[in-house]
C-alpha positions as CSV (number, residue, x, y, z in Angstrom):
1,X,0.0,0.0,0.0
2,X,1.0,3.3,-0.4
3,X,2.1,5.5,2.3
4,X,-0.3,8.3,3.5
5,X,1.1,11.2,1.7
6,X,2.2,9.8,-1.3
7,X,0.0,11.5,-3.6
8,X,1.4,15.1,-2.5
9,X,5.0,14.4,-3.0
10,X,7.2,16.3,-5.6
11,X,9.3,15.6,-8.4
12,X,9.1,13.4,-11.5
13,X,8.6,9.8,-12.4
14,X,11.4,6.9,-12.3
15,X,11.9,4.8,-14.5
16,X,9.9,1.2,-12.9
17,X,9.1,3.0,-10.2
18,X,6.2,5.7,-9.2
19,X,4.6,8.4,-10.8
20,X,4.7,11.3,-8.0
21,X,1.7,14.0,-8.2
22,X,2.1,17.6,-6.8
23,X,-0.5,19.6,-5.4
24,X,-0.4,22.2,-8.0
25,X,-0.7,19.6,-11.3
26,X,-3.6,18.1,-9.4
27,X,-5.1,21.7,-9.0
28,X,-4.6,22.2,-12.6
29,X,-6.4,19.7,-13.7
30,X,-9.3,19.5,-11.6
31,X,-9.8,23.8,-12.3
32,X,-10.3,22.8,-15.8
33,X,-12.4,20.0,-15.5
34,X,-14.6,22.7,-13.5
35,X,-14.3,25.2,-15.9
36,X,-15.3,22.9,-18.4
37,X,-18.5,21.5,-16.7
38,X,-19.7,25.1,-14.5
39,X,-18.9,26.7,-17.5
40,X,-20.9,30.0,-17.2
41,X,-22.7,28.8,-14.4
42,X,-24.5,26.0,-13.1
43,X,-27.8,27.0,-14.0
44,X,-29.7,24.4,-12.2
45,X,-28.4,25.0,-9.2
46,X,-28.6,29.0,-9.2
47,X,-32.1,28.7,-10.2
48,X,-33.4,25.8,-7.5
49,X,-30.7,26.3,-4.4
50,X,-31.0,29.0,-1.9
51,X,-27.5,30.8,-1.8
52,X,-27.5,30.2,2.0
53,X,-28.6,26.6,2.1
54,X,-25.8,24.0,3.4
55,X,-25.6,20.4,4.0
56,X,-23.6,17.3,4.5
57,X,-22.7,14.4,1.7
58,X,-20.5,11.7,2.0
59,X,-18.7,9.9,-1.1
60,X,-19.2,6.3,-1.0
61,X,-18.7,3.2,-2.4
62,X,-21.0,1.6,-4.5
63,X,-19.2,-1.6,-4.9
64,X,-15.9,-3.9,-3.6
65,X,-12.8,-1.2,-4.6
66,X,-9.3,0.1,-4.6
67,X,-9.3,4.0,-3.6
68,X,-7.4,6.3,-5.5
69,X,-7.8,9.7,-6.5
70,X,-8.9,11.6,-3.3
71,X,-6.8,14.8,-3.2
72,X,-8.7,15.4,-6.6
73,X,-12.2,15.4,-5.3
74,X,-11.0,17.7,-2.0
75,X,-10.0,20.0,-4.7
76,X,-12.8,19.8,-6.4
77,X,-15.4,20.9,-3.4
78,X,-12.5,23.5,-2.3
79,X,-12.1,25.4,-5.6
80,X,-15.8,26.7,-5.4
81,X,-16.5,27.8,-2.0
82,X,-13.2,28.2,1.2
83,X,-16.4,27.4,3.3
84,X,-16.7,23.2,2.8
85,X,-15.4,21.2,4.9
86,X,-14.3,17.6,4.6
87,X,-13.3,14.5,6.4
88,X,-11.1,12.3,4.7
89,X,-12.4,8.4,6.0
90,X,-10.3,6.3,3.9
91,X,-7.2,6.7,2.1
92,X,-5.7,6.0,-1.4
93,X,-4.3,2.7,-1.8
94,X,-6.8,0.7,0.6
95,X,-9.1,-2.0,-0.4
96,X,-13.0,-1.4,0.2
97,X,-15.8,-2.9,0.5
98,X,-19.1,-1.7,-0.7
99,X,-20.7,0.8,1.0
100,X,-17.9,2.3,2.6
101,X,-17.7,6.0,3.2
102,X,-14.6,7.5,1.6
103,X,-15.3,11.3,2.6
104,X,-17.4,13.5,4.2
105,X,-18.6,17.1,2.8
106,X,-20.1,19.8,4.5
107,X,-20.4,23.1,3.1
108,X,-22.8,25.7,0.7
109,X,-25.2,23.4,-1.0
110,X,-24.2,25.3,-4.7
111,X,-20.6,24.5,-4.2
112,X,-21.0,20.7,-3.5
113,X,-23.5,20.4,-6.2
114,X,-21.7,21.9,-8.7
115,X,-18.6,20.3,-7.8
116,X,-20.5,16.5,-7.5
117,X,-19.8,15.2,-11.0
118,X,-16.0,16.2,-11.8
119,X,-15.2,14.8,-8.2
120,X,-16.4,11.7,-9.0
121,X,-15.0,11.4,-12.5
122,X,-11.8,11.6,-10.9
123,X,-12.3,9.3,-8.2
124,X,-14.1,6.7,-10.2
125,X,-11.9,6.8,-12.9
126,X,-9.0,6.2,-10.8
127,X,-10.5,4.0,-8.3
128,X,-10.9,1.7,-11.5
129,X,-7.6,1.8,-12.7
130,X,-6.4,1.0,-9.2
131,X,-9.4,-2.0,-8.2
132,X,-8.1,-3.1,-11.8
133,X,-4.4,-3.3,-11.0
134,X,-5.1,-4.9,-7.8
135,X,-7.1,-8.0,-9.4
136,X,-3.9,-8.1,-11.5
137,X,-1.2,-7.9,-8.9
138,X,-3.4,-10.5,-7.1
139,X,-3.5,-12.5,-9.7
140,X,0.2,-13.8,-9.5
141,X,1.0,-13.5,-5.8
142,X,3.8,-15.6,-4.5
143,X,5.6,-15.4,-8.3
144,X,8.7,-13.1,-8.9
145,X,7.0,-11.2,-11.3
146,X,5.7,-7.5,-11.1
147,X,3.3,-5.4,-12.8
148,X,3.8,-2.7,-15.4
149,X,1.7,0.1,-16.6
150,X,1.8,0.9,-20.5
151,X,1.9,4.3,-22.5
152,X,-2.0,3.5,-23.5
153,X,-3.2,6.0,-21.1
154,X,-6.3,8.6,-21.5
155,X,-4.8,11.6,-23.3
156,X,-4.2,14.1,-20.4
157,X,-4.1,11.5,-17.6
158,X,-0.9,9.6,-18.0
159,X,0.3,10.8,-14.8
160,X,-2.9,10.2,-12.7
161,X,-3.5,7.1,-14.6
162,X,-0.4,6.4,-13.6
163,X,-0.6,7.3,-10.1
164,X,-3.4,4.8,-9.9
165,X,-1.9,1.7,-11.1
166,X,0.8,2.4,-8.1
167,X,-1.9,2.6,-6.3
168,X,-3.1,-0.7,-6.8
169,X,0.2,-1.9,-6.4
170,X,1.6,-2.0,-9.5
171,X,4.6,0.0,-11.0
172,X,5.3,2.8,-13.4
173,X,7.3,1.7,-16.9
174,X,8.6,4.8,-18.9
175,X,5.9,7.8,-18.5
176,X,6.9,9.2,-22.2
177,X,9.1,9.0,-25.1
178,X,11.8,10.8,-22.5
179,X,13.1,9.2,-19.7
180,X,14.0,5.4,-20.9
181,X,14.7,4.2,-24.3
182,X,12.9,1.4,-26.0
183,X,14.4,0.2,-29.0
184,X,11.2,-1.8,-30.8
185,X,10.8,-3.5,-33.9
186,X,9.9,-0.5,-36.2
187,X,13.0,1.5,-35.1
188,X,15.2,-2.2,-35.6
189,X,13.8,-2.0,-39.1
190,X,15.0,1.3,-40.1
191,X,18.5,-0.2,-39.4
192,X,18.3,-4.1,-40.8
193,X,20.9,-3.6,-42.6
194,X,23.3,-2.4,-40.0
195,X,26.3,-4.8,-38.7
196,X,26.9,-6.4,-36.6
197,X,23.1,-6.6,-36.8
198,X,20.2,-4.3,-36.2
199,X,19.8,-4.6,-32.1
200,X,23.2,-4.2,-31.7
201,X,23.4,-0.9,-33.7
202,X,20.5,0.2,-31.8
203,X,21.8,-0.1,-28.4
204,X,25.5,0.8,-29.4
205,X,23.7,4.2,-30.8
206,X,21.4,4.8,-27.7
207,X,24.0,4.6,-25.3
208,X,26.1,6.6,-26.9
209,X,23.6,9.5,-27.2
210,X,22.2,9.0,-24.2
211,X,24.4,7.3,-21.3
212,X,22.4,7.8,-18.5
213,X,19.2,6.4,-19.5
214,X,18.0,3.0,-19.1
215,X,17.7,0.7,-22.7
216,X,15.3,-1.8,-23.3
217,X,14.9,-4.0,-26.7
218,X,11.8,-5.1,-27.9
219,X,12.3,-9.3,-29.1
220,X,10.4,-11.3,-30.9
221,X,12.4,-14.3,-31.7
222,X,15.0,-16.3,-29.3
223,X,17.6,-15.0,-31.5
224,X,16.9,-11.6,-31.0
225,X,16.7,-11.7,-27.4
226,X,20.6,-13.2,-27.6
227,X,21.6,-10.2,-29.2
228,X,19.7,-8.1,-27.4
229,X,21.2,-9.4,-24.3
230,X,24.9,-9.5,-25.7
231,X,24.7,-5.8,-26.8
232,X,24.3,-4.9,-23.4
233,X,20.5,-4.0,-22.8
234,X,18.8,-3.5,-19.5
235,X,15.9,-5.0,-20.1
236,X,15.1,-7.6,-22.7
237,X,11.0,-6.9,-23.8
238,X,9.8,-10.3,-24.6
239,X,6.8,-9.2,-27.2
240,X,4.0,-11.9,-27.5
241,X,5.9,-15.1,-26.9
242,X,3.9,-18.0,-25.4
243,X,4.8,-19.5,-21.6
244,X,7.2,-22.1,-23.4
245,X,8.9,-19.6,-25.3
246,X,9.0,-16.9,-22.5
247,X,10.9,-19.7,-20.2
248,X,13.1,-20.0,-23.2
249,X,14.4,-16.7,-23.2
250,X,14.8,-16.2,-19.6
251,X,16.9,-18.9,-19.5
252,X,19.0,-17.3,-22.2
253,X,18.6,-13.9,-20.3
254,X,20.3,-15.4,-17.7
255,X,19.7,-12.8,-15.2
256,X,22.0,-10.6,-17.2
257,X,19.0,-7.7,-18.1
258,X,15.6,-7.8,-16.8
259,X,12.7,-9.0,-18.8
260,X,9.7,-8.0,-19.2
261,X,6.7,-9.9,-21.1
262,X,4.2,-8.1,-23.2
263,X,1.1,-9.1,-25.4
264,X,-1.9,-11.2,-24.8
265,X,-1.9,-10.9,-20.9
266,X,-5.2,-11.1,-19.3
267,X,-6.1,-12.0,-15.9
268,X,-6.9,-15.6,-17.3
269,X,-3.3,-15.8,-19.1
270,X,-0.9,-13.5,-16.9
271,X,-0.5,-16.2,-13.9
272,X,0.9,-18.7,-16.6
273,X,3.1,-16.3,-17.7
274,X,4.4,-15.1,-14.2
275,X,5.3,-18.8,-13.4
276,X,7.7,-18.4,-16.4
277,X,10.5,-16.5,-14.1
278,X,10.1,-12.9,-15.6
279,X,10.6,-10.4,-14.0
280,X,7.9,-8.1,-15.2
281,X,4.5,-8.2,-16.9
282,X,3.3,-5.3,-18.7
283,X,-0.7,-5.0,-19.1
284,X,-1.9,-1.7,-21.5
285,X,-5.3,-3.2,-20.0
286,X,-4.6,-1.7,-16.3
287,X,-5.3,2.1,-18.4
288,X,-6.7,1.6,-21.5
289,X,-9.4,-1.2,-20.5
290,X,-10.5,-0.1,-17.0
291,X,-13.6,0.6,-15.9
292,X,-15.2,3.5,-13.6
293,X,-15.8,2.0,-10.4
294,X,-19.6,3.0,-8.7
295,X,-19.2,5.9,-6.4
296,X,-22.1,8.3,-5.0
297,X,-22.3,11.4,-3.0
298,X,-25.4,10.6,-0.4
299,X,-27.2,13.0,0.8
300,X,-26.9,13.1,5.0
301,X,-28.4,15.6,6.8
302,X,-29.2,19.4,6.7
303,X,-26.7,22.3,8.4
């Protein structure tokens, strides 16, 4: 699980490691999400709610979950009104059941209202990336391997995507084109003709221009995985290979790189190919597949 304040530490991302959110990134995003839904007003509310009226609501859990996402939602209800107040009753990273009460909001009726649907879009969201991750992680406990998160994220929520599967207890591959390089087998094609051969080249050149970085070589075949580990990668990507082949090539890894195994991993596939000795599984599902977990905002009493 992750540690109480994780979500409000600085800095950026490491490579197989964890995304870490700021305060000011998460304030970002949730003011435009506002500004998108309130636009020029919530009309419903102005025109229905007594500008003086107040009550209590509490966020809870429609369903079995993983909890990520909070600080969003607090932001959320704070941004339109210094007046709510809230109770935090759970944290992010902890398993719960349904019906569970994850905060408590008191404050001006308008400003909860109007802040009700992007606070859950967030939480939801990435409460279902998280429960998702966690089926996954559970999924092949007692094996060496470890999840990975992919680059298939929502377009604007890498990072809190991101966030999310950590939260669930997986880990963060690269979060962009930046901070690792993967050689793959479009950028091997561009140099098939180079000598000694094509994955050597590629990690000969990557290291070169950038020293520092960490280089891992997407193989498809036993033979490139030998060259892959011979040139000197860090980790070997072992791209669609069935359980038979995948024990193959971490036998010719050798524990020389790390591997990682990619394509075709579900939650009914992924324990066989944990009980293969890789070290990691990558799953573009944990992002691109999840589903919003049920959350409401129940009315509770008057102010």
């Amino acid at each position: 699980m992750l540690p109480h304040n994780f979500l409000f530490t600085f800095g950026a991302s490491t490579h197989l490691g964890f995304v870490k959110l700021s305060s000011q990134e998460i304030e970002r995003a949730v003011r435009a999400a506002l500004a998108e839904d309130i636009g020029s007003g919530d009309v419903t509310s102005l025109a229905t709610v007594p500008a003086s009226a107040s009550f209590t609501v509490v966020m809870r859990a429609r369903e079995p979950m993983v909890v990520a996402g909070l600080a969003f939602a607090e932001t959320a209800f704070r941004s339109l009104s210094s007046r709510v107040r809230i109770k935090r009753l759970t944290r992010d990273g902890l398993s719960l059941k349904a019906g569970a009460a994850l905060l408590q909001i008191t404050g001006p009726a308008r400003a909860i209202l109007s802040a009700e649907r992007v606070a859950l879009n967030f939480v939801q969201r990435l409460s279902g990336v998280a429960t998702l991750t966690a089926q996954y992680v559970a999924a092949i406990k007692g094996t060496r391997a470890q999840i990975l998160d992919t680059r298939k994220t929502t377009p604007g929520w890498r990072r809190f995507e991101k966030y999310a599967v950590a939260c669930g207890g997986g880990r963060n591959h690269r979060v962009g084109l930046f901070d690792m390089v993967l050689i793959k087998d479009n950028h091997l094609a561009v140099l098939r003709n180079a000598r000694p051969n094509a994955v050597a080249a590629a990690v000969n050149r990557a290291r070169e221009k950038f020293p520092k970085l960490k280089i891992e070589v997407e193989a498809d075949t036993l033979s490139q995985v030998k060259q892959a580990v011979d040139a000197g990668a860090d980790i070997i990507l072992l791209d669609n290979m069935s359980p038979a082949l995948l024990r193959q090539a971490v036998m010719i890894v050798g524990g020389r790189a790390k591997t990682e195994a990619s394509g075709g991993v579900n939650l009914k596939t992924i324990r066989a190919i944990a009980q293969t000795g890789v070290d990691f599984i990558s799953v573009g599902a944990l992002t691109h597949s999840a589903r919003a977990v049920d959350i409401g905002l129940d009315f509770e009493d008057a102010c």
